[in-house]
N, C-alpha and C positions, 0 to 999 in steps of 0.2 A: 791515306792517312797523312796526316802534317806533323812537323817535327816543328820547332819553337828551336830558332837557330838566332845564336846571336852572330855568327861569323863564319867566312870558309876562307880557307889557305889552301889554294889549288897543288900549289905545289912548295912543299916542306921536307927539310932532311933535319929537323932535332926536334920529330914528333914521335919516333920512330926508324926502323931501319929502311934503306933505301927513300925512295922520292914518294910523299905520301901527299893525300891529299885528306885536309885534316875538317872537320866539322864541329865548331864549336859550339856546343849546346848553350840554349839562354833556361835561367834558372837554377841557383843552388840556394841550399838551408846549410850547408856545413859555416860558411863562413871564417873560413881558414886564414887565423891573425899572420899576415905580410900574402896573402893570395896576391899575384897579379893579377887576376881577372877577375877583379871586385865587379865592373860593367856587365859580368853576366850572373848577378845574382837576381838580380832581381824576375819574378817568373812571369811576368808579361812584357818585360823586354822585349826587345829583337824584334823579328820577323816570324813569319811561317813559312816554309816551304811543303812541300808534297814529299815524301818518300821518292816519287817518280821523277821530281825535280833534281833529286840528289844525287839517285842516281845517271840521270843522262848526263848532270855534269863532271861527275867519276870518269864516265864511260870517254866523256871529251878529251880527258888526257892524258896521252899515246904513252907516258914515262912513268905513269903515275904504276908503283909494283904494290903498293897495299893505303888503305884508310885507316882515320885515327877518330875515334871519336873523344871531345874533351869537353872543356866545359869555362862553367855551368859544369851542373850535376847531369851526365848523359844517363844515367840507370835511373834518372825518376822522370825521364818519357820513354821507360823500359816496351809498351809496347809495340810504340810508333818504330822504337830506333830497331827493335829485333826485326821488324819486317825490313826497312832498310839491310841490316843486317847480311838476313838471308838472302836478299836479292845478292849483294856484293860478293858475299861467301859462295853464293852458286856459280857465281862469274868467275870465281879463283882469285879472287882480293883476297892480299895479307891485313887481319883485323887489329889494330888494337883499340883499347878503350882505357883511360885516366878516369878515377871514382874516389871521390873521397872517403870511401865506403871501404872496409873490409873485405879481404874474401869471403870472409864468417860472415860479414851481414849481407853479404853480394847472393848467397844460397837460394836460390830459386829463381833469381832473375832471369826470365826470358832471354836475354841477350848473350847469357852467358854462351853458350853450344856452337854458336856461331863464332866466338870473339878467338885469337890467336894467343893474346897477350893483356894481361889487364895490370896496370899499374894503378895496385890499390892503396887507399890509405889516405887521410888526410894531409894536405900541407900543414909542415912542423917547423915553424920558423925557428927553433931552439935548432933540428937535425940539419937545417939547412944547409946543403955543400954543393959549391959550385963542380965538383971534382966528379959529381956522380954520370953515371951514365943516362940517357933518358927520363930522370925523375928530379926531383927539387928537394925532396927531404930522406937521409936516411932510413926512417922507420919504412919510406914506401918500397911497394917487390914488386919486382917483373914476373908476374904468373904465368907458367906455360897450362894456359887456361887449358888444353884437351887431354893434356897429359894430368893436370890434376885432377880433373873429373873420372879420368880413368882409375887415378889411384884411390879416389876417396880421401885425400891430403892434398897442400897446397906443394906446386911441384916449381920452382926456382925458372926463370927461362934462363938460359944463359948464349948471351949475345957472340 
């Protein structure tokens, strides 16, 4: 399967916790007023990689303690990226995933089961704080994605 990649950051620490290696999806429709990464809206941008490709380059490095997927909108090549996913997930990679999407609208995405972490929500140049942890707008949350699936509510990660 091929994933529509506008970018990789092999090695990242404010994507997430520890040294990540982050894959930037090509492709969003949110269109989030002050986004910085207007260059991957567009959804025939970028490149294409293989699933297989993304992961041997994970696998290349030795520091790397979990993945990020960002974007571009990574949940709408939901099911290119879950097979990704579950390769990484099976390896014992920490997951996160940035969605301009709700967790309310995020309900049924394949990706989810897999993922550790998802910072949902759109960029809100109004909530905008530099102050925050891992995210760029106050309305967005760090989801402890397995524990909310557990509870049937959205479950807070705290870092």
């Amino acid at each position: 399967m091929h994933l529509r990649v506008a970018g990789i950051e092999p090695e990242s620490v404010v994507d997430g916790p520890g040294v990540r290696f982050v894959v930037f999806l090509q492709g969003c429709g949110h269109h989030c007023h002050g986004c910085h990464n207007k260059q991957t809206w567009n959804k025939t941008g970028g490149y294409e990689m293989t699933t297989g490709e993304i992961f041997r380059a994970v696998r290349q490095k030795e520091l790397i303690s979990g993945v990020t997927f960002s974007g571009g909108e990574p949940l709408d090549q939901a099911r290119e990226l879950a097979q990704l996913a579950e390769m990484l997930k099976h390896t014992g990679y920490n997951l996160w995933c940035y969605t301009g999407y709700t967790w309310e609208e995020a309900q049924g995405n394949p990706v989810l089961p897999y993922l550790d972490v998802l910072v949902d929500g759109p960029f809100m140049e109004s909530e905008k704080s530099l102050d925050l942890l891992f995210r760029g707008s106050r309305n967005q949350r760090l989801i402890d994605v397995q524990e909310s699936l557990k509870a049937g509510e959205v479950v807070l990660f705290k870092p």
